[in-house]
C-alpha positions in Angstrom: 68.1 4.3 -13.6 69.0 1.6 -11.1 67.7 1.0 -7.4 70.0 3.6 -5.8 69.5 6.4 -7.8 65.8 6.0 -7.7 65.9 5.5 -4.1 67.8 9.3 -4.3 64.9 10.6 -6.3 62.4 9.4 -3.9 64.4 10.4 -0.7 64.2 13.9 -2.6 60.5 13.8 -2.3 60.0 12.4 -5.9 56.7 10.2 -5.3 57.2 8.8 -9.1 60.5 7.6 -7.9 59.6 6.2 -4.5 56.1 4.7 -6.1 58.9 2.7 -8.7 60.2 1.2 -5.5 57.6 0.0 -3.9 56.0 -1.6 -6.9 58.8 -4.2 -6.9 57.2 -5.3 -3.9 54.2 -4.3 -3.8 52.2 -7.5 -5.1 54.5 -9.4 -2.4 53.3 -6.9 0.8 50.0 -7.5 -0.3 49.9 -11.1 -0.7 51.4 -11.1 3.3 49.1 -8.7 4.5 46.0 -11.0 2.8 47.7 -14.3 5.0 47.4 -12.0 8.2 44.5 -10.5 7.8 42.5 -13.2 6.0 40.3 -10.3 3.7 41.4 -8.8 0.7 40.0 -5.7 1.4 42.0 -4.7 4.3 45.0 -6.4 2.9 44.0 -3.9 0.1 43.1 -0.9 2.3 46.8 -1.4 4.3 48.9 -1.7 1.4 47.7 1.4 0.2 48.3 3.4 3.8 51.2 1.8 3.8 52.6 3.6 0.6 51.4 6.4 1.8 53.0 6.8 5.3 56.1 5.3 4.0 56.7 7.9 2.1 56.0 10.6 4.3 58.2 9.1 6.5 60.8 8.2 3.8 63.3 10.9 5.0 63.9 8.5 8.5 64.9 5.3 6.5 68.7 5.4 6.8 69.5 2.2 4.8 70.3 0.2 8.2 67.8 -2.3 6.3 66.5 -2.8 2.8 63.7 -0.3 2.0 61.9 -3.5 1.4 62.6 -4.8 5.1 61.6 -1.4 6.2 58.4 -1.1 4.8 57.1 -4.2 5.4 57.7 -3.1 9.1 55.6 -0.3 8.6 52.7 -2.8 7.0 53.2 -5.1 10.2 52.6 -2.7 12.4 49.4 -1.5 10.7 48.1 -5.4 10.4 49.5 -6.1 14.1 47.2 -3.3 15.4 44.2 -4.6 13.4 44.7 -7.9 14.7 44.8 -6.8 18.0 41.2 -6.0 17.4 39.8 -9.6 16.5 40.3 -12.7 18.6 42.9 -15.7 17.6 41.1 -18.1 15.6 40.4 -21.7 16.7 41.7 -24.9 15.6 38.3 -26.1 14.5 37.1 -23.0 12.5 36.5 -24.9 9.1 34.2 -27.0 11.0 32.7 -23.8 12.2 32.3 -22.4 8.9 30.7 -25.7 7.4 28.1 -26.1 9.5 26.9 -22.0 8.7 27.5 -23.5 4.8 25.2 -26.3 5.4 22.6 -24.2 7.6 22.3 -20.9 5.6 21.2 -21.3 1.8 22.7 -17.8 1.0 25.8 -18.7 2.0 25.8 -22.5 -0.2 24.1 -20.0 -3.4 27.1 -17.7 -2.7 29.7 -20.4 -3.2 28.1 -22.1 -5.5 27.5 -19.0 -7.6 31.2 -17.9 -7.3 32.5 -21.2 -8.6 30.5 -21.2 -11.6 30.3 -17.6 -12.8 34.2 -16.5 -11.7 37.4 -16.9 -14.2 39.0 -17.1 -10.9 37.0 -20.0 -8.5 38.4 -23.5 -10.3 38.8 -25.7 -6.8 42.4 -27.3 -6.5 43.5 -29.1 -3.2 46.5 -27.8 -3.3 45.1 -23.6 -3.0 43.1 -25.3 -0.4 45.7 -26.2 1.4 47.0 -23.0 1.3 43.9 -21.3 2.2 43.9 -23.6 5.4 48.0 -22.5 6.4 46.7 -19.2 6.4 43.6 -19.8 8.9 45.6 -22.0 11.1 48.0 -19.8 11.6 45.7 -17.4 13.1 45.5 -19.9 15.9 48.8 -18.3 17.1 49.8 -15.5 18.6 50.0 -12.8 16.8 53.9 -11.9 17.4 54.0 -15.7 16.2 52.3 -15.8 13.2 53.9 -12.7 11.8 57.3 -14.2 12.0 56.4 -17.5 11.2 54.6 -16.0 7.6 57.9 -13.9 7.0 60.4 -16.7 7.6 58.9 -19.5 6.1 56.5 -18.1 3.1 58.4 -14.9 2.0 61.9 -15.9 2.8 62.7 -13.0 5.3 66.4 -13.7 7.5 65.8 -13.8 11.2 68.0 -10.7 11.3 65.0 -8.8 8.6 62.2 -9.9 11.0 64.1 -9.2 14.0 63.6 -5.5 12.5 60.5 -5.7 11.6 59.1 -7.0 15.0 61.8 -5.1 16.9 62.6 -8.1 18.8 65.9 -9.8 19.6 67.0 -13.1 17.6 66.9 -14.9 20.6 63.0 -14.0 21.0 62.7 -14.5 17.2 63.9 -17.6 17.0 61.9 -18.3 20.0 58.6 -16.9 17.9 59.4 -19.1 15.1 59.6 -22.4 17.2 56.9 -22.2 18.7 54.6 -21.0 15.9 55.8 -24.5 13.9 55.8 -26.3 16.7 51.8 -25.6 17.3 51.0 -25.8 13.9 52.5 -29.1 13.5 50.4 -30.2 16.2 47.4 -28.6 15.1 47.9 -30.1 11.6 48.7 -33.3 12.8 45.8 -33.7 15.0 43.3 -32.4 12.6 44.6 -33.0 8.7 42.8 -36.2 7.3 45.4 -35.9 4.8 48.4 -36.9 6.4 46.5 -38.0 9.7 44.0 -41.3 9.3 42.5 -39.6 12.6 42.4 -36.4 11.5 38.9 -34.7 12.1 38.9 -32.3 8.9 38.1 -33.8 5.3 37.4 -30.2 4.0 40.2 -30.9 0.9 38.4 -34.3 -0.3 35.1 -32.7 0.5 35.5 -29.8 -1.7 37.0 -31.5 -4.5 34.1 -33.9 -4.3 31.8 -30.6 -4.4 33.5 -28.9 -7.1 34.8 -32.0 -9.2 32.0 -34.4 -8.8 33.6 -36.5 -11.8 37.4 -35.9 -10.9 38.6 -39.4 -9.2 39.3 -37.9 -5.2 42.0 -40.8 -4.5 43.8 -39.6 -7.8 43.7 -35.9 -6.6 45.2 -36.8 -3.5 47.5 -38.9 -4.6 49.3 -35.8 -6.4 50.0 -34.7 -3.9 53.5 -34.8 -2.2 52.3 -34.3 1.1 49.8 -37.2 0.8 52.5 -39.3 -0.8 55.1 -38.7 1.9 52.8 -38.9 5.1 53.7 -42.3 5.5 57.6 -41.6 5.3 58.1 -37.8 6.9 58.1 -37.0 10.3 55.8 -34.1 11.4 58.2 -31.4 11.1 59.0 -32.4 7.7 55.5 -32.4 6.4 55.3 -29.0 8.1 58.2 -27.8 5.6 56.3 -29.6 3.0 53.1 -27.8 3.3 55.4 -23.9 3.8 56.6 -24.8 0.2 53.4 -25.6 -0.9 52.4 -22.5 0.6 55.2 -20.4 -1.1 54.7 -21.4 -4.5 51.3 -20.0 -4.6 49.9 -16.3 -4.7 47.0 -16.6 -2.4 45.9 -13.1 -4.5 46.2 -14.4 -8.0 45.8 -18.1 -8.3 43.3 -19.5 -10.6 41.0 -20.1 -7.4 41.5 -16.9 -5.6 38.3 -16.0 -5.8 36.9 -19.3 -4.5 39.2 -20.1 -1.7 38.1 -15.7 -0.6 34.7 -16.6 -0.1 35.8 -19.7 2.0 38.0 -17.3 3.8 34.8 -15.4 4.7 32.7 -18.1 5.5 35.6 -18.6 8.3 35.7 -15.1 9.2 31.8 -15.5 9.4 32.3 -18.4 12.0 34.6 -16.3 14.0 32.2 -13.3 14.1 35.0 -11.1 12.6 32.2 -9.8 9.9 28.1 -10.4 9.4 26.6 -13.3 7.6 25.2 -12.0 4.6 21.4 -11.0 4.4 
């Protein structure tokens, strides 16, 4: 059975059918939600009213996008209201989130314990530097860091967001220049990786953590975006780091679990949940 006959099925009210679907993009919707929301649990908790809701309102989709496109608008709406609830993070959150680390021995035996009992906490640089796209991005606005996530991680057209957002392409486009155009600066003031003044050594400091033996000038150095910050202009090591970004499942890397309790140790710093007991 291919796509459109399925998609028949489901707009008949078969869930089998419509659940067929949204598998295909399932792992994908999640994997968004987890960069927006920064917590695997409500990236969970959404994908799964998502389905749900989507379906009861399946007999409204009338194919003037893909039932991917349309769907992930349902999703957005769900994370854009959620958002709406916490406050933008700020550029110097990692800093934040160190200095609980270094204060609060539950929170060190935490990490420490996740990186040495998990299949899924080995420390890379290059997941780290995933993990901090995702929590600089929530320095924008949210309007901004939606389109910015769908354009330049999953590959959405201007015309799919433009849908999703319900916005015109002239405030899209806006919404995408500006989102870059702050996260350049922020990463260019701030990145000790590509920025000999740069304030944040969280990447060598972590690998120095994790991989006490591993060489930290060899780790860098494998890195294109350490090799090139000499040559690239900062727009270009912006692309650099969005295909870094794209290449990796933030959900099911082989330091997933790792980089989440980092992740939490930011939302921690940003009062969005309660340091543990």
């Amino acid at each position: 059975m291919n796509d459109e006959q399925t998609l028949k099925k489901a707009l008949g009210g078969d869930i089998r059918a419509f659940q067929v679907l949204f598998s295909g993009f399932q792992n994908q919707l999640k994997s968004y939600l987890y960069r927006l929301l920064a917590s695997r649990t409500d990236a969970e908790d959404i994908t799964h009213d998502t389905f749900i809701v989507a379906f009861e309102k399946l007999s409204t989709f009338k194919g003037q996008s893909s039932l991917k496109t349309w769907v992930f608008q349902i999703a957005t709406n769900f994370a854009y209201n959620h958002l709406k609830r916490s406050k933008r993070w700020t550029a110097d959150v990692s800093e934040q989130a160190k200095k609980l680390v270094l204060e609060n021995d539950t929170l060190r035996s935490v990490i420490t314990r996740t990186y040495e009992t998990s299949s899924a906490a080995q420390y890379d640089m290059k997941e780290h530097i995933d993990t901090c796209f995702t929590c600089i991005s929530k320095n924008l606005p949210i309007e901004n860091q939606i389109a910015l996530i769908l354009k330049d991680v999953y590959d959405f057209s201007v015309t799919e967001i433009t849908q999703i957002l319900d916005k015109t392409e002239g405030v899209v486009k806006y919404l995408l220049q500006d989102g870059r155009k702050t996260m350049t600066e922020i990463f260019d003031n701030r990145c000790a990786l590509i920025n000999k003044n740069g304030v944040c050594h969280q990447c060598s400091e972590l690998n120095g953590w994790f991989n006490p033996k591993q060489n930290q000038q060899e780790a860098l150095m494998k890195l294109e975006l350490v090799k090139k910050s000499k040559k690239y202009n900062r727009e270009d090591l912006y692309q650099l780091r969005a295909n870094l970004v794209k290449a990796i499942d933030p959900l099911r890397s082989k330091g997933s679990e790792l980089q989440e309790v980092l992740l939490t140790c930011n939302r921690i710093a940003m009062s969005e949940v309660q340091m543990p007991g």
